[in-house]
N, C-alpha and C positions, 0 to 999 in steps of 0.2 A: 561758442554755442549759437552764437547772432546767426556768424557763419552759416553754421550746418541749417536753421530754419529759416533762412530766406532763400524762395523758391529759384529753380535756378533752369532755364531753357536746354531742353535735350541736346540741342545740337552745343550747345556750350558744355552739357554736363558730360557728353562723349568724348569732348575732345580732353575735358580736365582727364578724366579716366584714362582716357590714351596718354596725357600726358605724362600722369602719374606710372602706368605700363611700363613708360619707354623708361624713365627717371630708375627704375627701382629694378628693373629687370634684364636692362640691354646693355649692360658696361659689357659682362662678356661678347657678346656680338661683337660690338667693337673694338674690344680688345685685339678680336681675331682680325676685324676689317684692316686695324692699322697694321695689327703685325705681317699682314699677308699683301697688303697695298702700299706702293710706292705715294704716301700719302699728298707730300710735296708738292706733285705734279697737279697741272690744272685737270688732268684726266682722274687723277685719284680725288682729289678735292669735288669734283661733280660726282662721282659713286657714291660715294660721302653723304653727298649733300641729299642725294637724290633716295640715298637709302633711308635716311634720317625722314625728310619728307612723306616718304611710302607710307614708312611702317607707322607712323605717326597717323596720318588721314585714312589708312586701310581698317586701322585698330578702330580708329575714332566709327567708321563705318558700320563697321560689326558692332559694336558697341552700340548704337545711333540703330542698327534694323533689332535689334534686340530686344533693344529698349521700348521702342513705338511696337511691337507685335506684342509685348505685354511686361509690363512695369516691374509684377511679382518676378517672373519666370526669367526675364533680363537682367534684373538683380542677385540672384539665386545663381545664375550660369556668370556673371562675372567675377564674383566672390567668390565662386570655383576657383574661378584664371586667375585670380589673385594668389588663393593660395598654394594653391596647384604650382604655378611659377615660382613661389617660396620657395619649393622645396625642390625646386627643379634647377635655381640656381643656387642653392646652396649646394647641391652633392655638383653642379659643375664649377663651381669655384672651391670645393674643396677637394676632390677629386681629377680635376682635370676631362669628366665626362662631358659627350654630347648624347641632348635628348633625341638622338635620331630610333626607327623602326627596334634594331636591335635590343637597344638599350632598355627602350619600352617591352620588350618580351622579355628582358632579365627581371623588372621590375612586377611586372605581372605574374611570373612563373616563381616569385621567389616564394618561400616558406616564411612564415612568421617567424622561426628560430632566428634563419639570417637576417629578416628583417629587422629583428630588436637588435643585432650589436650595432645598427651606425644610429644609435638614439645618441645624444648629445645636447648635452644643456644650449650647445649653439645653434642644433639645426632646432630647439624651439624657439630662440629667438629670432631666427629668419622667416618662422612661422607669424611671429606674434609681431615683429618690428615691419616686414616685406607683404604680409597677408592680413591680420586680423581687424590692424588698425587702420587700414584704409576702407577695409569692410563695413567699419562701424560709419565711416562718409557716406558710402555706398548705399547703405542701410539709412541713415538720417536726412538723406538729400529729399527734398521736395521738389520733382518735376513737374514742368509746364508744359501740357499735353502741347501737342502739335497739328495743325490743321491736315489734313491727306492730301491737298491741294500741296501746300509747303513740305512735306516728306516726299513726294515724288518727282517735286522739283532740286530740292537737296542732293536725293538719292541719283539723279541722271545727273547731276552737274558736278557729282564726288567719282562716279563712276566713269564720266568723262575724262579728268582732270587725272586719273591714276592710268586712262590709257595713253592717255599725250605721254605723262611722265615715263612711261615704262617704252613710247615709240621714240622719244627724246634721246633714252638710254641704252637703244639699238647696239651703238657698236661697243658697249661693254656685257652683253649679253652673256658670250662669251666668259667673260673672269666671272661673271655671278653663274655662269654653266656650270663651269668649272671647282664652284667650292659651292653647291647647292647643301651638298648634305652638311658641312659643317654650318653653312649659313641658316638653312631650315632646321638645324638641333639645334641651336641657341636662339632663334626668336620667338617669342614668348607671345602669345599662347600657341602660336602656331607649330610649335614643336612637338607636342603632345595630343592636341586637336586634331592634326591632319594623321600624325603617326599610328595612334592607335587603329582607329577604322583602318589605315592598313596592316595594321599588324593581325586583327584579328580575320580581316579579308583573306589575307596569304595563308591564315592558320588553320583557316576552312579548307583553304583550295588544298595544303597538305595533310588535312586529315580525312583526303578522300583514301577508297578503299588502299591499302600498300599492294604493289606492284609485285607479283610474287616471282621471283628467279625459275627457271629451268631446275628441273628433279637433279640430288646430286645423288652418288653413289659414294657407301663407303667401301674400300676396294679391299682390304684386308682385316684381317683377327687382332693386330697387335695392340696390345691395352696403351691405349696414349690421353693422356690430361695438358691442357692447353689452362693457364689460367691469365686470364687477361686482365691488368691492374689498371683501370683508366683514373688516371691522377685529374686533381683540380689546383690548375693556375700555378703548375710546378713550370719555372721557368729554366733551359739550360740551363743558360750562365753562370746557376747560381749551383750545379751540381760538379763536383770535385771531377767526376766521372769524366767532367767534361773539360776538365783544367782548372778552375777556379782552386783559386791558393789556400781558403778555407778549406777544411778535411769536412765537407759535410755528406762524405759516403764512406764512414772510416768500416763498414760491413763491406756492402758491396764490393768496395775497392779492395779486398782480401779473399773474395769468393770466388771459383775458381769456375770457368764458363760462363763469365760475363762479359757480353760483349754491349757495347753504346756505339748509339747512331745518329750523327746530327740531323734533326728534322724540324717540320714546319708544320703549323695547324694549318688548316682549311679556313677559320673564322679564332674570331677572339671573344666568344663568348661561349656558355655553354652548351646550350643547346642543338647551336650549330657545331660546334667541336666535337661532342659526343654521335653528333648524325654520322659524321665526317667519318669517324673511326671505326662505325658498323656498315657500314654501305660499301659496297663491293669499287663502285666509280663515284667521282665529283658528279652530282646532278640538281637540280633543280627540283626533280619528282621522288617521290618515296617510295622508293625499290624494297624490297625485304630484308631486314637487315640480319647481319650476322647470326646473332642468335635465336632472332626465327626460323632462320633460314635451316640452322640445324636442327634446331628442334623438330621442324615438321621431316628432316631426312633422320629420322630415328637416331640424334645425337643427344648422351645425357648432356643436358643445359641448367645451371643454377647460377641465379643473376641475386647478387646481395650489395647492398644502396645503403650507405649516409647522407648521400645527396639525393638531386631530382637533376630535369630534362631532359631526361632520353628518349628517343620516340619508343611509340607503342608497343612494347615487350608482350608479346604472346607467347609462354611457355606457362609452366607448370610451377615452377619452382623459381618464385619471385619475392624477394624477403626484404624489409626494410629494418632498420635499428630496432623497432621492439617488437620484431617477428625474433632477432639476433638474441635479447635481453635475457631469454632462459638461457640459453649456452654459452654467456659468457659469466664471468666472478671476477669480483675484485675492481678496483678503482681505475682501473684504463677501460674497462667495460666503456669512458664516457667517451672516449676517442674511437680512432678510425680501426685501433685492435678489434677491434668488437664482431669486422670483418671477417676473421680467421677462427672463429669463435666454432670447435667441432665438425670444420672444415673436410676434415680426412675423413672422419667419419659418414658424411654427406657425398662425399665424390664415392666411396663404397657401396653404400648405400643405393646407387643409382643402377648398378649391376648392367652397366654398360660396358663396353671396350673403348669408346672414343668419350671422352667429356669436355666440356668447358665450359668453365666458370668467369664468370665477369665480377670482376670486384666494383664498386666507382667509389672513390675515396672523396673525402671534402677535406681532408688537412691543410691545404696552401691556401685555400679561399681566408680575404681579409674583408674587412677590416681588422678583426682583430686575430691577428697572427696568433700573439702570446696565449692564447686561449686553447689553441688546437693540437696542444702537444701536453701529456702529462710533465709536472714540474723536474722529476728528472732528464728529461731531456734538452732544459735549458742550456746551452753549450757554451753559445754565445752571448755575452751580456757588456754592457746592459740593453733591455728591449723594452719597445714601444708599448704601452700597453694603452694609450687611447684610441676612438674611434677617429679622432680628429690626426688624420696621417702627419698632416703638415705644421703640424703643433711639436711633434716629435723631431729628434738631430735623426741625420738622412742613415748615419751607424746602428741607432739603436731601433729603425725601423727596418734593416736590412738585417740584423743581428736576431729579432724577432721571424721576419719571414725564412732564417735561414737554418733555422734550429725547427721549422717546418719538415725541411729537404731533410734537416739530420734525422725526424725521426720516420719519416717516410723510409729512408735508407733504414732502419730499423724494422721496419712493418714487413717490406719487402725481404728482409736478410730471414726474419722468421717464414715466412709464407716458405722459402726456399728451403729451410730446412726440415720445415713441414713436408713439402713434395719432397724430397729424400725419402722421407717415411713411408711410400708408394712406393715399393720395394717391385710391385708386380707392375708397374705402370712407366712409361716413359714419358716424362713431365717435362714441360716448359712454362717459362715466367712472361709476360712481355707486357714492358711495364711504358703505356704512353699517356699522355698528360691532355687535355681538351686546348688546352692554351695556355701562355703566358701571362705576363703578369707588371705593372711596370709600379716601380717604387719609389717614386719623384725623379726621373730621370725626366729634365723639360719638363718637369713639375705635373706631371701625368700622375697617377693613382692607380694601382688594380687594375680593369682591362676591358675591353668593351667597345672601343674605337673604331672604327670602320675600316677593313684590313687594307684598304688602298693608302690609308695614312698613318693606320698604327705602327707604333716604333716597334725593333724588332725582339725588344722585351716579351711584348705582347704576343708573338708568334713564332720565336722562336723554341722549341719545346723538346724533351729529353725523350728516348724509344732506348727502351734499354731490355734485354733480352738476358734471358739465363737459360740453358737445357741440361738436362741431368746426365747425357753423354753426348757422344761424338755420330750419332747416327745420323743424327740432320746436320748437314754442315752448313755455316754462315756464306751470304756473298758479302765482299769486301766495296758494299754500295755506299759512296760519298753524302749521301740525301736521300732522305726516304720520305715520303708522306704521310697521315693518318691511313692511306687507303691499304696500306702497305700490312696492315691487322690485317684485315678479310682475307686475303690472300697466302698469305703468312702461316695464318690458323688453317685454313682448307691444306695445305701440304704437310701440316706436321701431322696433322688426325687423318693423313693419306685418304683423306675425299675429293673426288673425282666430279667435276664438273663444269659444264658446259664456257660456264662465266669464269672460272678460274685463269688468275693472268700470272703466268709463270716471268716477266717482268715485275711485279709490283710482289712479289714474294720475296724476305730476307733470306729464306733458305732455297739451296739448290735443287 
């Protein structure tokens, strides 16, 4: 307590702070620096040193102009970055995540549902051990104002001293070029600080008006239903379909015009996975996406969610779980069934000839797998049921996510024999995934990575197709992409238009 009430000079109490930062915050950083640097070398021992150095006297900096522009408001914004960073390396030492752009717009865009399962008696202690209790420092220190003669002096001589060091460090520019975004998602506070303001910069720039496609034309009368199943965090590997030794498609894998396609996401999170799937081309800008795009050409469209981040859905008929909750009964009502819930009735109902329904399912999304499947469909056991991935044996967390796939292969086998039921109608299934998923493999977690370095857990993903006869016929395509929907859908509802790419379509 002496401690805490003897007064202590700013520029000394910025750099405790920073010191404290670096101490409580930056093992992963450098976990990464040694595992990716030949540390040895007098070349890696100077990045080292020099990185150490930086982010020490940058932090201390900030920390230091904060403090002198106002004592309240300086204190308030670092007991943020304290706690803020709590919890930023808790889910990246438990997960295996980086706080880079991405990751920050998963966090942002989640729902409270998903956000309460990764609660854990541990992530409050990284709250309380990493955040609170340096706060209450923070909060008890008594600083010693500083003359503006001495802070302008300080401030050019800190400001000099980081450019020497960063001209010093020239010819390693390069390797720090080179792994910026994993180096800039693990440094603290600056991972989250700089990220945001871009995230929400880019979020504007794409929520300018959408780009509308050229007019399509529907070109015939014949009754056709298109339903499109975009899965979450279904990864191949893990589906039978695909070879895996587990039977986790003991449906599927007995239904008769089913055909699977090895494919690849666009991005490893959701929001961009699902863009990826409805947009005609890979872009940058936001083009009209699939089911606006029919909608505004006179196609019935009905879009039904347990999840979120799809861009901006303008139709008519847009439902989430308790728009769902009258038409369904009984106790899977709590899972992803809830989707199929009077279905047939609703594509009738539209009194259209061409439809398409978009399902977006949340079944594979973890933390906690064991959660998203009613108790019969536990296949494999035993499973994970913590939120703490890495707490669990690598079996009974693979055993959990994989009794996911088995009952996805369920949801799917009924959807199929529901469209049978559309006796007037020529149906298709086409079931693709946002992304992958990774399950301690190199001790990675769930998915979110930045696709230049994510494993291909993460992006390697299942496109699996069903049609109720032989009138569309499959190509015998090695690789397909997400863009390969848009396209796909436009020939089977024989709509005619300008954008349509008769390569990136599975049917002939």
């Amino acid at each position: 307590m002496r401690f805490l009430k003897k007064p202590v000079k700013l520029l000394h109490f910025s750099l405790i702070l920073s010191g404290l930062n670096f101490l409580l915050f930056h093992f992963p950083f450098f976990r990464f620096v040694f595992d990716h640097l030949e540390y040895k070398s007098l070349n890696g021992f100077a990045i080292i040193s020099s990185l150490v150095v930086l982010m020490i006297v940058a932090n201390a900096f900030c920390f230091y102009l904060l403090l002198f522009v106002s004592r309240y408001v300086g204190k308030s914004l670092i007991i943020l970055f304290f706690i803020a960073s709590s919890l930023c390396v808790y889910f990246i030492n438990t997960y295996g995540v980086i706080i880079d752009e991405s990751m920050l717009g998963n966090v942002i865009n989640t729902k409270y549902e998903e956000a309460s399962s990764f609660f854990s008696l541990k992530l409050i202690l990284y709250i309380l051990l990493l955040g609170v209790i340096p706060s209450i420092y923070i909060i008890k220190a008594k600083i010693i104002k500083v003359p503006i003669k001495r802070f302008l002096v300080t401030t050019a001589l800190t400001l000099l001293f980081m450019l020497v060091m960063v001209f010093v460090n020239a010819s390693n520019w390069l390797w720090i070029d080179k792994n910026s975004k994993q180096l800039g998602g693990l440094a603290m506070p600056w991972a989250y600080t700089v990220n945001i303001p871009l995230f929400y910069i880019h979020k504007a720039q794409k929520n300018q008006k959408e780009i509308l496609l050229p007019n399509a034309t529907i070109e015939d009368s014949i009754k056709s239903v298109v339903v499109l199943v975009i899965g979450e965090s279904a990864r191949r590997q893990d589906f039978s379909l695909y070879g895996y030794p587990k039977n986790t498609n003991p449906y599927l894998s007995r239904t008769p015009n089913v055909y699977s396609y090895p494919a690849k996401s666009a991005a490893t999170y959701t929001t961009a996975g699902v863009k990826s799937i409805l947009e005609h081309k890979k872009s940058g800008k936001l083009y009209e996406i699939l089911p606006n795009y029919l909608y505004r050409n006179k196609v019935g469209v009905i879009w039904r969610t347990t999840n979120w981040g799809e861009p901006p859905v303008h139709i008519k008929t847009y439902q989430k779980r308790k728009d769902l909750l009258p038409l369904c009964k009984g106790p899977d009502c709590s899972y992803d069934e809830i989707l199929l819930a009077g279905l047939n009735a609703q594509i009738l109902a539209t009194h259209k000839n061409k439809v398409l329904v978009v399902l977006h399912t949340s079944t594979s999304h973890g933390p906690t797998y064991s959660k998203k499947y009613p108790p019969r469909f536990e296949t494999f056991k035993p499973v994970c049921n913590s939120v703490e991935l890495g707490d669990c044996s690598h079996q009974e967390l693979i055993n959990a996510y994989d009794n996911t796939i088995v009952y996805t292969d369920y949801i799917l086998h009924r959807l199929i024999e529901d469209l049978k039921g559309l006796k007037q109608y020529r149906t298709a299934m086409i079931f693709v995934s946002d992304h992958g998923e990774s399950l301690g493999e190199n001790n990675l977690y769930m998915h979110g990575l930045p696709l230049s370095i994510a494993p291909k857990e993460q992006y390697e993903i299942p496109f699996v197709v069903w049609t109720s006869d032989s009138t569309k016929q499959l190509k015998p395509v090695q690789m397909v992409s997400q863009n390969y929907v848009f396209h796909s859908v436009l020939n089977f509802l024989d709509i005619q238009s300008p954008i349509y790419n008769s390569d990136l379509s599975i049917f002939k």
